[in-house]
C-alpha positions, 0 to 999 in steps of 0.5 A, a space after each residue: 048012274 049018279 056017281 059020287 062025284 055026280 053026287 057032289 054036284 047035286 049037292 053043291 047046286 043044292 047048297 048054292 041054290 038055298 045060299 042064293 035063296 038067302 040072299 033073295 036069288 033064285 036061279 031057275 035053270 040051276 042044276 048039273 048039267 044033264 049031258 053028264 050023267 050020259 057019259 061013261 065017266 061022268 064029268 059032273 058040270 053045273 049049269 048056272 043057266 040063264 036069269 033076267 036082268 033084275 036077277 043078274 044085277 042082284 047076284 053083282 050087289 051080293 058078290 061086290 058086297 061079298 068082295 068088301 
C-alpha cells in the first residue's frame, strides 16, 4: 500500500544510501521504517539504523568536511 509519500522515502534512502556509498559509507540498517506502511495514513519515517564504530566515525569525517 505504498503511497506517494512512501514512494518519496524509499526513494530518499535510495538516494542517501548510494551518496554514502560514495563516500565509502555503508549503513546496513538503512530503510523506511517498516511500521509505517501498517498505518492507515502512512507516516513514512527512515530508519538510519545502527553502524560500528568505524562507520559512525567516517560519517562525522564527511559531514565536518562537508561543514567547511
Amino acid at each position: 500500500m505504498a503511497t506517494g509519500g512512501m514512494d518519496e522515502a524509499e526513494a530518499a534512502c535510495g538516494e542517501l544510501a548510494e551518496l554514502l556509498r560514495r563516500a565509502g559509507i555503508v549503513l546496513p540498517s538503512l530503510g523506511v521504517d517498516p511500521v509505517a506502511y501498517t498505518r492507515e495514513h502512512p507516516y513514512p519515517l527512515v530508519e538510519l539504523g545502527r553502524c560500528n564504530l568505524q562507520t559512525a566515525r567516517r560519517l562525522i569525517q564527511v559531514l565536518a568536511k562537508a561543514e567547511r
